[in-house]
N, C-alpha and C positions, 0 to 999 in steps of 0.2 A: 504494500500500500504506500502511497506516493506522502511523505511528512513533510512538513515542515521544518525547517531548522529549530533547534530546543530553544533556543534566543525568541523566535517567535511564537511558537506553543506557550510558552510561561508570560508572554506579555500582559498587561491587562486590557481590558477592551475598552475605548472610547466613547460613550455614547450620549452625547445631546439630545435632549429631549426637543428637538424640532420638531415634533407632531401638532396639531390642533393650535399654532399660535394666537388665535385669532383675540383682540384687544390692546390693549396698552402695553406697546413690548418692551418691559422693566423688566427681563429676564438673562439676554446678549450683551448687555453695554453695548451694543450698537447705536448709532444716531436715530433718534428716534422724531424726525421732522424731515430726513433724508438727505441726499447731496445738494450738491450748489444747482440752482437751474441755467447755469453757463454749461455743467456736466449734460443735463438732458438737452439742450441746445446741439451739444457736440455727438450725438447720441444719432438725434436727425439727421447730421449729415453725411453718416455712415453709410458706404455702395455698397451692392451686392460684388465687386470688383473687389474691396476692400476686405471683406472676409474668405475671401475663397483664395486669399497669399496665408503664406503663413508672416508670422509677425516678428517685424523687425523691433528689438526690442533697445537697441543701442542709441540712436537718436535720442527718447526719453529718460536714458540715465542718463543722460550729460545734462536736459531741464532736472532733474531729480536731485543731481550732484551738485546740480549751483544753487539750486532751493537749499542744500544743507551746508554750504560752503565748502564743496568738495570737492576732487573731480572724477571724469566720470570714469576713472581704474579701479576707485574705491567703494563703486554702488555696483549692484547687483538688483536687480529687481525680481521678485520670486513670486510664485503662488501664495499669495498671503506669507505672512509670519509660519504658516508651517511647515512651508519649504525653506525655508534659511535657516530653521532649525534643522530641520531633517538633512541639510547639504553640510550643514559645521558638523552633524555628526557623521554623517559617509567621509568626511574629509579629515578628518581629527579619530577617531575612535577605533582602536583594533581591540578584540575580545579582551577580558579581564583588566581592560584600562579602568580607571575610575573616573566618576563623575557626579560635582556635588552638585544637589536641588536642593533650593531651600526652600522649605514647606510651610504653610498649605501654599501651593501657586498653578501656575496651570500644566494642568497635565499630559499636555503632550510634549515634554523636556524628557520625563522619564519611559514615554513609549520609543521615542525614537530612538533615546539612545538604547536604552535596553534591546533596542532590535539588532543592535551591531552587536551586542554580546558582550559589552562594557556592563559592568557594576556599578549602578543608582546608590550614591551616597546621599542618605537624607538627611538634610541640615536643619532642625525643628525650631523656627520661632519662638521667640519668648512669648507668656500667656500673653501680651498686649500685643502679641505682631510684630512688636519692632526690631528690625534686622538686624541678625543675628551677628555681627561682623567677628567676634572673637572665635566662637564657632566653628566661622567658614575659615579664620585664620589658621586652627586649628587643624581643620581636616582638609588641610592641602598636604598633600605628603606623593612623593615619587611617582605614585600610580595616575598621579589625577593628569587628568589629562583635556577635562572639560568642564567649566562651571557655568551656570544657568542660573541668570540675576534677572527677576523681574522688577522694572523699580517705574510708576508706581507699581505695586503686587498685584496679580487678580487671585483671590478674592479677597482679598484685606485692604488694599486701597495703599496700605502705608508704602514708606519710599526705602531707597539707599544712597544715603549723599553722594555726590559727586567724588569728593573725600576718600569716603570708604571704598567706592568700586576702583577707584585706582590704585588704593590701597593692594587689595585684591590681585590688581592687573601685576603691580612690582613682586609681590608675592608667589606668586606662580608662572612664571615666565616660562614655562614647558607645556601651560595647558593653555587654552583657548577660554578667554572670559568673553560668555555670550550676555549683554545688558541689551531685555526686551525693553524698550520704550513705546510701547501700544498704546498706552496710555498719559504720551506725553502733552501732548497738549493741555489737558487739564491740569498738569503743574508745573511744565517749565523750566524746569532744571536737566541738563543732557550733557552727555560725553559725548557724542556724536564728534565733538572738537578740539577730544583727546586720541582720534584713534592714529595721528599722525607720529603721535607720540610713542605710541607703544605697541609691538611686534606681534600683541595676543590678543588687541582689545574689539573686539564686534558689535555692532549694536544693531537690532532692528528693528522696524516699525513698518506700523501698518494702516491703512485706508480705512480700516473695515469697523473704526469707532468712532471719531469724531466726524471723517471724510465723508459716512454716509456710504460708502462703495463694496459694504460687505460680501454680497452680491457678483462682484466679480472678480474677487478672491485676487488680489495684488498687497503687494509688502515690498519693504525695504531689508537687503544685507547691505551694511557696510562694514569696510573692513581695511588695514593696512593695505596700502599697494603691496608689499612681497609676497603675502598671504591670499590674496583675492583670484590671481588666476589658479591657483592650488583647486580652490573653493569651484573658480567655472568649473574645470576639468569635470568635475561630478553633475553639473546642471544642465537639465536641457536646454537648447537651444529655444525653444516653443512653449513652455511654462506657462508661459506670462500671455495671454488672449490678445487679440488686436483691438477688439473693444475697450475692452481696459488701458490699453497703453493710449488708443489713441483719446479715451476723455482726460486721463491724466494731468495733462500738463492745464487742461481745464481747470480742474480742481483744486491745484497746487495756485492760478493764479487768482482765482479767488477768495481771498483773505480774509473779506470782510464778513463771508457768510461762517466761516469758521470760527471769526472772534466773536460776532454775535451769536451761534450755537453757546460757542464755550461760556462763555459769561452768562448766560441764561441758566447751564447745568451749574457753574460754581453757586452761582447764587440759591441755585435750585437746592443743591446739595446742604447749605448752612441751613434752608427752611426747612427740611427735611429733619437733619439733625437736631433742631430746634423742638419740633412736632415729636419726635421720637421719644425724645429725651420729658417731655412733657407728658406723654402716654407710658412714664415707665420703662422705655424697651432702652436696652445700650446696645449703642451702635460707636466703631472705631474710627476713629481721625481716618480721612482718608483726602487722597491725594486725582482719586481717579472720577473717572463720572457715574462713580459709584459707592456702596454703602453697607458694608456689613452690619447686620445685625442681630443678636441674642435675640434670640423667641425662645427657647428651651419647649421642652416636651411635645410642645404642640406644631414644632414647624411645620408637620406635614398638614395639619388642618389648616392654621395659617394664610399656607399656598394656595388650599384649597379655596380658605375664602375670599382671598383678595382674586383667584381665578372664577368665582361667582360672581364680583362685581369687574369684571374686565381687566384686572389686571395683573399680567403674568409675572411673576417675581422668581425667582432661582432657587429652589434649595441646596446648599451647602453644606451641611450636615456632616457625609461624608468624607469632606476633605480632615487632611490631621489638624486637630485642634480648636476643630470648626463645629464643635456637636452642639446640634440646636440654631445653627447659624443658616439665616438669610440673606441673600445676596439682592440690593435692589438698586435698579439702573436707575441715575437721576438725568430726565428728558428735560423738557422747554418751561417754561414757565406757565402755563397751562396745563401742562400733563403733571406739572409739579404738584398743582392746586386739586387734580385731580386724585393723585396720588394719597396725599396728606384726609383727606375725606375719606378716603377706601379706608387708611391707617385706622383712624379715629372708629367706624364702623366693624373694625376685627377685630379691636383689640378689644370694645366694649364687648363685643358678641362672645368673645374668646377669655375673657377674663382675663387677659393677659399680663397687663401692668403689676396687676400687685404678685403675680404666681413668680415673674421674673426678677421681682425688686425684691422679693422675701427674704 
């Protein structure tokens, strides 16, 4: 009978609940009012000529590399954020190498690498989330060969100073420091404009939360020039859609729909926190367009009832550290208001406040 390698028999399975979305999608961190309308402008003027080439994807990292102040040896454009992970570890990782995840974060750092046959070191946040730096200082040792920084984190929101990750980067000069920034926008702070500096340092980012563009599955690798053609060698050529590459630079040039999104969710996110905190529930400092929050016991009812009044929120439970934990995406300023009413409705219904504060 035809196996699988034991590296991917033992892996864990992935599975988002994208079935039945249908309401107020506070469950992806995706944008939740959608992309720029310059992106569906550029959408229309796509031929049937234009899809039937395969797609040049080089023209757009060089707009790509100058939007990050780069150039374009240093960008890579991938199938979302999980192909630039999945290519740092085809390019970086042979069997029994090690590789720290600091946890709880997103899981597919540990599927991919685990599929090359490399050893998931878990790095466990402290009880508040806030990263772990002595930790990861700690369990850098010979083997490691790849570390996986989300900063802000999904699902906790909190960061890794600037500071720390290059901390990190000097630290390990034999492994590959991969720093997601998916969720930079909503705080600001990036290495993107250390990676000149140092031999190991990656960062990627991606369309598919503030951009609005989740949908046609586009991300950012950057990376030292000496490291980067290493990195092509493994990617395809065709990855990246013509559609996608050709609204791109659309999207990138419109700023103004970006900073208005973003400042509607930061502001969204303090009212939220606000309302939370008022109804009893603790939710953590967070950096992203988004918001953990303790519900303890009841998360699965929770879910249940805020998907009775329209709106889909994430459970987290599962992740390490996360028992009892809600993950919920903060939208526009109207889905905010909307939000906060749902809150107020479940947690009376649910008795929540005082079962959580006890």
């Amino acid at each position: 009978m035809l196996r699988a390698r034991t590296a991917v028999q033992d892996l864990p399975e992935y599975h988002p609940p994208l079935a039945g979305r249908d309401g107020l999608r506070l469950d992806f961190n995706e944008n939740t009012e959608g992309c720029s309308p310059r992106v569906l402008q550029q959408l229309r003027k796509i031929t049937a000529d234009d899809l039937a080439r395969y797609p040049e994807r080089g023209p757009v990292e060089a707009v790509v590399a100058a939007h990050l102040g780069l150039v374009a040896e240093q960008v890579l454009l991938t199938n979302g954020v999980d192909e630039a992970i999945h290519l740092l570890c085809e390019t970086y990782l042979e069997p029994l190498d090690e590789v720290l995840v600091v946890t709880p974060t997103f899981g597919m750092y540990e599927i991919y690498a685990g599929a090359t046959g490399a050893r998931v070191v878990r790095v466990q946040c402290a009880a508040d989330f806030r990263f772990p730096l002595a930790k990861v200082l700690d369990g850098i040792h010979p083997a490691t060969r790849l570390i996986a920084v989300a900063s802000p984190n999904n699902p906790t929101g909190t960061v890794a100073d600037r500071e720390q990750l290059l901390q990190i980067a000097r630290a390990a000069p034999d492994a590959a420091l991969l720093v997601d920034e998916a969720y930079v926008e909503f705080h600001g702070e990036t290495v993107v404009c250390d990676i000149d500096s140092f031999d190991n340092l990656f960062v990627t980012r991606t369309f598919s939360k503030a951009y609005g563009l989740a949908g046609l599955r586009i991300g950012i690798l950057a990376g030292p020039r000496p490291q980067m053609p290493r990195v092509r060698r493994v990617s395809s050529p065709y990855s990246v859609n013509a559609v996608a590459l050709a609204v791109l630079p659309a999207a990138l040039a419109d700023s103004d729909h970006i900073s208005c999104y973003v400042a509607q969710v930061k502001n969204g996110r303090q009212r939220v926190q606000g309302a939370l905190a008022a109804l009893g529930l603790h939710s953590w400092p967070s950096q992203a367009n988004f918001l953990l929050v303790r519900i303890g016991e009841k998360h699965h009812e929770f879910v249940s009832a805020m998907r009775q009044r329209a709106v889909l929120v994430r459970d987290r439970s599962s992740d390490p550290g996360c028992a009892g934990c809600v993950r919920i995406t903060i939208g526009s300023e109207v889905q905010t208001t909307q939000l906060i009413a749902a809150l107020g409705e479940v947690v009376r219904e649910l008795e929540l406040g005082r079962e959580v504060t006890a």
